[in-house]
Steps between C-alpha positions, in 0.01 A plus 500: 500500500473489128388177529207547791387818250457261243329258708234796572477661146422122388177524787430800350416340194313269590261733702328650218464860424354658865792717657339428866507095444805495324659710802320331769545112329883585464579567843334186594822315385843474641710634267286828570617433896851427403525855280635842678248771512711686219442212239148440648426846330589373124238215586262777605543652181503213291127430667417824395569387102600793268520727763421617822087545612497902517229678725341816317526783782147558491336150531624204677430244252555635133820388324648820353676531165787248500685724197477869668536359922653153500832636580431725709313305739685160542614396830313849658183537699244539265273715714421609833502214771613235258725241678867444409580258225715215409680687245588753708739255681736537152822556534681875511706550165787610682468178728429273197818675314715425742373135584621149389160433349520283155464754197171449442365514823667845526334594132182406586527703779635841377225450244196480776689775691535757209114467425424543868732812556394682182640832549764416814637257327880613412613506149805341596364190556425505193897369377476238782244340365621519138808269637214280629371467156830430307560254817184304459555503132775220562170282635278507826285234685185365357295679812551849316315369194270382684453832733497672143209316392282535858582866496517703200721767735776274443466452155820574425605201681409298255715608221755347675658135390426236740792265562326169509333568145560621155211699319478466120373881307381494129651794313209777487727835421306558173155561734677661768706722272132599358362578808665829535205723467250689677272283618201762516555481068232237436611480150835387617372286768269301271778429256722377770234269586437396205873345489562145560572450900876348544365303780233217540193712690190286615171480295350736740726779471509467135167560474516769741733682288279413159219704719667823521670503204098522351406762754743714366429479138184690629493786758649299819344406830799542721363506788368124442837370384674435863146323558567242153837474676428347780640272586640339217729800434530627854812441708705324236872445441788517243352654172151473543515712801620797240205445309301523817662808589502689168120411481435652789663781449294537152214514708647733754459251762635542883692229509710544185835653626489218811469227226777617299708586800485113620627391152808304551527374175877579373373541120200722596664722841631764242157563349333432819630777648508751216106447498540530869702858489239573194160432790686671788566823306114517392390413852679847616828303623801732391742336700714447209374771268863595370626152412140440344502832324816402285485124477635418193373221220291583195277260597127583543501430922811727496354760314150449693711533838692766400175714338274421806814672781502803288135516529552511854722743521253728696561259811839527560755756631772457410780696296511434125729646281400671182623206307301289710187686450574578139501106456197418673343793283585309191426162663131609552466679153616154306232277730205721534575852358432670805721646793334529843512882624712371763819417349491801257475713853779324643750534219349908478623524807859325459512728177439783697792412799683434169457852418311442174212692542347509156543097512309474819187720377483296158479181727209564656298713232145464519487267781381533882580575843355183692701528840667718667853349433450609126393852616815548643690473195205672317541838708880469510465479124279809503730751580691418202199410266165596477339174670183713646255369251573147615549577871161699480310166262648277761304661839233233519775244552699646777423380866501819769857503547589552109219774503652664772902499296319601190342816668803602680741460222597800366571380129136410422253779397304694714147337390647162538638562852133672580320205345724255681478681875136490404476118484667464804355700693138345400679150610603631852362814587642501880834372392603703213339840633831646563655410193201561277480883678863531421507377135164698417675849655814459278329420234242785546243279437210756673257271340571209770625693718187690583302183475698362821502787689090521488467101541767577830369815605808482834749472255510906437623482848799342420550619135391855551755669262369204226128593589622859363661355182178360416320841592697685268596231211147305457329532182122702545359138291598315753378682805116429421279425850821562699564871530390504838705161634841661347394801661457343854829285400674847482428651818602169707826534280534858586420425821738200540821610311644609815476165687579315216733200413824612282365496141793287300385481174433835421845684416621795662366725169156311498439604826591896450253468194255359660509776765539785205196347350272489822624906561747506763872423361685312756859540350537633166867467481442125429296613233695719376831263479332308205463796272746615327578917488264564229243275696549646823531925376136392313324324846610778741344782217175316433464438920587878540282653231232286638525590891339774691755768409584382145362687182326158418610480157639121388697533148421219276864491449576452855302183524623391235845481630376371796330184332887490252677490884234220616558340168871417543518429876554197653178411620368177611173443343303580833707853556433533072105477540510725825689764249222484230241550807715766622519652141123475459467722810688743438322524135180521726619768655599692258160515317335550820725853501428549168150560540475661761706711357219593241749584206377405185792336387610324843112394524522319141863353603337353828203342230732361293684297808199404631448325172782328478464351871156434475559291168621219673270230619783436790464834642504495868274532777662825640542637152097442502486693810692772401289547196177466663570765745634720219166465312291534853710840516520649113245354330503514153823657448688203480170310312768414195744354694275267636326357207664194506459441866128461411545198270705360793201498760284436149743156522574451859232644730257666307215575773744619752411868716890579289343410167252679510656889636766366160149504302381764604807726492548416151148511356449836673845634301370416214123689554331182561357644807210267545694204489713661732247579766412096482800386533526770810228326608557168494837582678320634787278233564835283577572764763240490728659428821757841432213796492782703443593326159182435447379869511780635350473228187123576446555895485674430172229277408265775523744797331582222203124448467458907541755553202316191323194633489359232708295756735203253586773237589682741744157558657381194511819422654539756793139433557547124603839544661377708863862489599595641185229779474709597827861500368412754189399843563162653429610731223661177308123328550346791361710513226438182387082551575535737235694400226239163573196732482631698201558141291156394609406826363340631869629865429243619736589238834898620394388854532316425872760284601735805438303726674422325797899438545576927446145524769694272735845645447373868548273396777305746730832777546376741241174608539455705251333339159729675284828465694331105583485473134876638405645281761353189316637602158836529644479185652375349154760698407771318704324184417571605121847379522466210716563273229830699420627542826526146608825311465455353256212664327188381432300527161344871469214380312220483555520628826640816407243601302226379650707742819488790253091447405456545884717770580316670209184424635564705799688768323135585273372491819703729655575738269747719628853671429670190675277283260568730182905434587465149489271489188793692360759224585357258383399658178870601459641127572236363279665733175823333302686815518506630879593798603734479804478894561070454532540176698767701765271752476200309620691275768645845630126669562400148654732487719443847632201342669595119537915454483503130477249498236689755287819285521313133374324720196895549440591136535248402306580702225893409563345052430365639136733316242395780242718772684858541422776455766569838456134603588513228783814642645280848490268384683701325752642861606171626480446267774727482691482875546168470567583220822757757647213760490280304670638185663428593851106475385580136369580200738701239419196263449371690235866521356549095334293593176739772450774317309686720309632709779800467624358410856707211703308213672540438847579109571400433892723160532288238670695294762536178305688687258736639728527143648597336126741779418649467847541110458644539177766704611611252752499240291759701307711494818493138530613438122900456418449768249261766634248477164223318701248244415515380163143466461269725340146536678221730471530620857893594427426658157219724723748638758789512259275746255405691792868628585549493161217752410627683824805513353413655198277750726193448300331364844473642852484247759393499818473286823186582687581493906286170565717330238819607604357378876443188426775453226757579774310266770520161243901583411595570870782237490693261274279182655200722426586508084578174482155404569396708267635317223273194325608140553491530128862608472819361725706676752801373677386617861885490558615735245177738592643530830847580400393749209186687652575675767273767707736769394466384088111470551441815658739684247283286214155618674641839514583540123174328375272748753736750310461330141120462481416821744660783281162674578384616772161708587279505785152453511278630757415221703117632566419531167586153496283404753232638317517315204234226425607184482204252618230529253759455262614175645191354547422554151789296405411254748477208323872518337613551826333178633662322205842607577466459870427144409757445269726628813370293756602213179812577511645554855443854516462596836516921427199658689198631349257791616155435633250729312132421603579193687679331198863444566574467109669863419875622446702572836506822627818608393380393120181761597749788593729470180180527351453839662775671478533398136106616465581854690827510303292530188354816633799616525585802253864469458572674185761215413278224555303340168354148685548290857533113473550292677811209451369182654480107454191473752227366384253758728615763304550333099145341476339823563703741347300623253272584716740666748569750223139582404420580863819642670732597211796284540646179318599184561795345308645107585747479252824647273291476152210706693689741691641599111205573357378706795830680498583533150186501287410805316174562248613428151 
């Protein structure tokens, strides 16, 4: 056979260089006939020349890279549809092993098969054909040369002796020995070149050679150098062919490791395939890393070799020892003076399984994270040393899933874990949700939180108890433009919690916080198991002193050992922020009962609180709540404590409705009363669409501008508001006509304008001139101390005095004894030193003919700051004897000027305040420790200083019939109440069921009809009838179209009374409160000093001024109101 192969390789070469006629032309002969079709596939691949033709996978006729495919693709189908070939007919290794074939047919062979099987080919194949080699070394048949020179695959072959010939070598160690260097170092390469050849090369080649040694004295033109090759230096043999290769791999050419590989040469194999190991480690080949990595030799292709597997250390996994990496450290630092980040994180992280901690963070000092492989070590490292700055530096090189370890990974910071959750959530919103929602919530991160729950509006109903988190926890800056979506995102939590997945993330203690926070504690006891003794004694006195039946006084001591208890707890950071909120609410609280307390020293305690929360540019969207209510409520009282909340909106929302009521609260504390009434203004006008608000805001507009001096603005104003014209009462308008006519010095319009109102008052009921004109002067009289008897007062002047220049008027005209008193009076009050003994003395003979008027000559006397408190307390007996003498000539109407007696007001409880206190009560049922709702509003304060004030018996209340009717009708049944309640606040339908039951309710119902209906009377029911009610609503018309529009707005389905075909007035059983309260104040009980009326209702709050001018009785909506009604004396 080896002689028919011969035969064919000896066609080959004489059949030129094309594969096809070289394949086709051989198998025209008969050696080719007389082969098997095992050795017909080394003639195939001898046709083929240095290697098999390989098809590219995407075109059928491009010869891919011989260097990077050859071996994989010998002997296989090159693509789709191609047909078998020859070589596939080669022999099986194991077939070829075990055969009687000559040694080198078996060697050639193994060789074809090993390139063709690439990866299947088995290692241990590998020692049969070493024995092949040391076999053929004894001498093999000419054919294999010949084979070796048709086929550069067999190459190897040809190193082999022939045993017909003898082949002579020149000695040529000196070059080889000199060749050991990197042959990218052109230096080196040109002065290896430049040594004399130990072999006889052609002319051609020489001057090949002469050609690139030039090009690289300048900068060299690799890429041409394979081209000056050809072909004089192509596909050579023996020593030349190292030249050939090291050129080529100079240049960086393809075929450089295939050209050194097919060196046979004995005196060049060694450096051959050093260069070889030296191309195959740059070209990504790490099949031999570790032998590479600590070749020895201090020669420069060693030390290249050894330098260039280090560098490479980032593409190989395998386990190094310290030593190892410790040696490739300092094998890097002597070649190039730098270490690839790689190997320093591998031996930081065999440092670190070492247990030398220190070691491993000094290894990797001011380097990065690049994968996530190094991030392990990084964040295994961090819980022993600080690694967060590097971890946090490294984020932008992190793929999704080292994002995702980073943010769940406890040892890293909190901003780091945000930042990183934030990345990769932006990368995959859908697929890291979950984790993203989970990561932000521990973390506490409202910030993020918030902004996911508004972009995924369905998530509150699945995160409900996290949609209250970020109710309670989010910053006010942050909550610009999206008040109103967290709002809506709170009902659908409230309304979802039930139905609810099992919240996970949020701890046992988070959860009972949560619930605190939002009013209705589910289960304290899990609150209470964190705090220590101290801790718990101070929570359970702050939540008593600040329920229903506490004495609402919070000891600065006791929160401070509350906060000391919080302190020192074991706390997750979540459960730690949730106690500051916590804290922060209960502070609330406790200046909320502070100042409505109206001591002095509580009042500037509460101040300086509010100060110290409101100095925070983190303060909190409910804490902004809280305060804006309390300044809606009190006013200027707690203007201090608020200063700094006004450089807060200044900063962070500075043309907001809240900024302005800050403004306006402040500037008005501080007599700026013009400024005030602006800002008032400007407030209102973002209030529109709430008449209520809107009404109520631009009544202070107009008293600010009153106390300003700003009478043409509050005219001008009133004038081109209709609605508002409606919602202030005629005595108010004319107070400020005047004070506007007196500064635009119209004395004489003031005068008529004053008239005309004492004409009107007085009307056609006295007919005689004399009596006509005494009525009026009493009436101016009464109108006197208007300015005085409103809560809070008004300025006196001018309109007092241009008051006093009319009642004078009349008085010259009518000059009588009743005339003569008065001159009297007033020329007593007007003296420095008066004479309490002449002033009784006067008020006594009034009152002989006109009671009531006797008894304000006294009060007024009792407001002059120039009497002593002894002389006041005179005249306070003075009259109150007086009232006993002749109370039953005085009804209560005439009674509220008449503040220094000790007369008790009657409170007629409106049913929406029976229905608040009567939900709050149940809501202490539900709680695990019977103090109620955490949370402090204005409509709790208002029913909680009614029994308080009830308490104390300085009021009388009373529960008119219709109110009780249809207070009892809405609370018939536990199902009933619940309705009641706003989707605004959570209740576990389950735990209703079990707690409220129709015997609690009706004994609840029972003791607040009890509670807020002390005092009873009964009021003729006729009489009733008979009082007025429809001119007087159609003169307030237009406020009541505004309010039944802002109804109809809102859902408000309550009826309304038809009165001259418009359907736009208060329900009937609104118009009978209004009676009896109006029938009431002709009453004459001697204990009685005022009727008013405790409601939220909006029928009854925007006209209540005027309610009092024409019927006698008040209105009051709130705590801070109710206080000054009830406890105000003249000063």
């Amino acid at each position: 056979m080896e002689q028919y192969l011969l035969e064919c390789l000896d066609s080959l070469s004489q059949s030129g260089d094309d594969k096809t006629r070289r394949l086709k032309r051989v198998q025209r002969i008969s050696a080719w006939d007389l082969l098997n079709k095992e050795w017909r596939a080394l003639v195939a691949l001898a046709a083929k020349k240095e290697s098999l033709p390989e098809i590219n996978e995407n075109t059928s006729d491009k010869i891919v890279n011989k260097s990077t495919n050859r071996n994989r693709k010998i002997g296989r189908r090159g693509g789709k549809g191609l047909r078998r070939s020859f070589e596939d007919n080669l022999a099986h290794p194991l077939e070829i092993i075990a055969s009687n074939e000559s040694n080198g047919y078996k060697l050639a062979v193994l060789i074809a098969q090993k390139t063709k099987m690439d990866k299947s080919w088995n290692l241990k194949w590998d020692d049969e054909l070493e024995k092949l080699r040391i076999a053929c070394e004894k001498g093999i048949h000419p054919v294999w040369s010949k084979l070796a020179k048709e086929a550069n695959l067999f190459a190897e072959l040809s190193r082999f002796k022939i045993t017909q010939e003898n082949i002579i070598r020149k000695d040529s160690s000196i070059w080889i020995e000199n060749s050991y260097f990197d042959p990218e170092d052109t230096t080196q390469m040109k002065a290896w070149l430049d040594m004399n050849l130990p072999f006889n090369a052609k002319t051609e080649q020489l001057k090949v050679i002469q050609k690139i040694k030039k090009d690289m004295a300048n900068k060299p033109r690799f890429s041409e150098w394979s081209k000056w090759m050809e072909p004089v230096l192509r596909n050579q043999h023996k020593e030349i062919a190292l030249i050939e290769g090291m050129l080529l791999a100079c240049s960086k050419h393809k075929d450089a490791i295939s050209v050194l590989e097919n060196i046979s040469d004995k005196s060049t194999m060694d450096v051959a395939k050093k260069q070889v190991r030296l191309l195959k480690l740059r070209n990504g080949n790490m099949n031999n890393w570790e032998e590479d990595a600590r070749i020895e030799g201090e020669d420069l292709l060693s030390a290249a070799i050894r330098t260039t597997a280090w560098k490479q250390i980032g593409n190989i996994d395998i386990n190094l020892s310290i030593d190892d990496l410790r040696f490739g450290i300092m094998v890097l630092s002597e070649s190039e003076n730098t270490v690839p980040d790689s190997i320093a994180w591998k031996l930081a992280y065999e440092l670190f399984e070492a247990g030398e901690i220190k070691q491993s963070h000094n290894a990797i000092k001011g380097i990065e994270i690049v994968n996530n492989e190094q991030l392990r070590t990084a964040l295994r490292l961090n819980s022993e040393e600080n690694m967060d700055n590097m971890i946090n530096s490294s984020l932008d090189n992190l793929d999704d899933d080292g994002l995702l370890m980073v943010a769940k990974n406890l040892s890293c910071k909190n901003e780091t874990r945000i930042e990183a959750a934030k990345r990769v959530l932006q990368s995959d919103t859908i697929r890291y949700m979950s984790d993203s929602l989970d990561i932000f919530t521990e973390l506490a991160d409202i910030e993020n939180l918030t902004r996911i729950l508004i972009e995924n509006k369905s998530l509150a109903k699945v995160y409900p108890e996290r949609v209250l988190l970020v109710w309670h926890m989010i910053y006010a800056k942050n909550t610009k433009n999206i008040i109103t979506e967290l709002s809506h995102l709170r009902e659908n939590a409230l309304a979802s919690i039930s139905e609810s997945p099992e919240e996970l993330i949020l701890s046992d203690t988070s959860k009972a916080l949560i619930s605190l926070l939002d009013g209705i504690p589910d289960d304290v006891s899990i609150i209470n198991e964190k705090l220590d003794s101290e801790g718990l004694l101070a929570l359970n006195e702050v939540r008593r002193a600040l329920s229903p039946e506490g004495d609402n006084m919070v000891r600065t001591k006791t929160i401070e050992r509350l906060e000391g208890s919080i302190k020192i707890a074991k706390l997750t950071y979540l459960e730690r922020k949730l106690f500051q909120s916590l804290t922060n609410s209960l502070l609330l609280n406790r200046v909320a009962m502070d100042i409505e307390s109206g001591m002095p020293a509580r009042i500037l305690d509460a101040n300086q609180i509010l100060n110290l929360i409101t100095d925070n540019d983190n303060i909190s969207l409910q804490s902004i709540k809280f305060i804006i209510e309390m300044i809606v409520e009190h006013g200027q009282i707690i203007a201090e404590g608020i200063n700094p909340l006004e450089k807060w909106y200044r900063k962070n929302n500075n043309n907001s409705l809240e900024s302005k009521l800050v403004k306006a609260t402040i500037q008005s504390a501080q007599s700026n009363h013009l400024e005030a009434a602006r800002e008032y203004q400007e407030a209102a006008r973002k209030v529109r669409d709430d008449f209520e608000q809107y009404a109520l805001i631009m009544r202070k507009a107009l008293i600010s501008y009153a106390h300003g001096g700003g009478w043409s603005d509050s005219v001008n104003l009133i004038n081109s508001k209709p609605a508002l014209t409606a919602s202030v009462t005629e005595r108010f308008q004319l107070y400020l006509n005047v004070c506007n006519d007196e500064l635009g010095n119209k004395k004489d319009k003031a005068r008529n304008r004053l008239h005309e109102y004492a004409i009107k008052e007085v009307g056609t009921v006295v007919s005689d001139i004399k009596e006509n004109r005494s009525a009026q002067i009493e009436v101016l009289e009464l109108l006197m101390r208007y300015p005085e008897d409103l809560d809070p007062p008004l300025p006196k002047s001018p309109f007092q005095g241009r008051v006093m220049a009319a009642i004078r008027g009349l008085q010259r005209i009518d000059n009588t004894h009743r005339s003569e008193l008065d001159l009297k009076f007033e020329q007593e009050m007007a003296r420095d030193k008066k004479d309490i003994y002449e002033i009784q003395s006067i008020a006594n003979q009034i009152a002989d003919y006109a009671p009531i008027r006797g008894l304000r000559k006294l009060e007024r006397a009792m407001s002059s700051s120039d009497l002593s408190e002894r002389e006041k307390t005179i005249l306070e007996r003075v009259a109150g004897a007086m009232f006993v003498q002749h109370s039953t000539s005085i009804p209560i109407k005439e009674r509220s000027s008449l503040r220094n007696l000790s007369l008790k007001p009657v409170i007629i409880v409106d049913t929406n305040i029976l229905i608040d206190a009567l939900k709050d009560d149940l809501l202490r049922e539900l709680t695990g420790d019977s103090f109620g709702s955490l949370n402090w509003t204005v409509e709790r304060s208002f029913h909680w200083m009614l029994r308080r004030r009830g308490k104390e018996n300085l009021v009388l209340m009373n529960i008119p019939p219709m109110i009780k009717s249809e207070f009892m009708n809405r609370v018939k049944t536990p199902e009933n109440v619940l309705k009641l309640f706003s989707k605004k606040i959570y209740i576990d339908s389950n735990k209703w069921n079990e707690k409220i039951t129709k015997t609690l309710l009706d004994n609840k119902v029972k003791k607040i009809c009890e509670e807020f209906g002390n005092w009873g009377c009964k009021v003729d029911k006729d009489k009733m009838k008979n009082i007025q009610l429809e001119d007087f609503m159609i003169q307030h018309r237009n406020i009541f179209d505004e309010i039944t529009k802002q109804k109809m707005s809102r859902g408000d389905n309550s009826g309304r009374s038809i009165i001259k075909g418009l359907e736009i007035y208060p329900e009937g059983g609104d118009m009978q409160i209004i009676r009896y309260a109006a029938e009431l104040c002709n009453n004459i009980n001697p204990e009685i000093g005022k009727v008013i009326i405790a409601t939220r209702d909006s029928d009854f709050k925007l006209i209540s001024r005027s309610l009092e001018e024409e019927y006698g009785f008040g209105v009051v909506g709130d705590a801070q109101e109710l206080n000054r009604r009830v406890l105000q004396k003249i000063s």
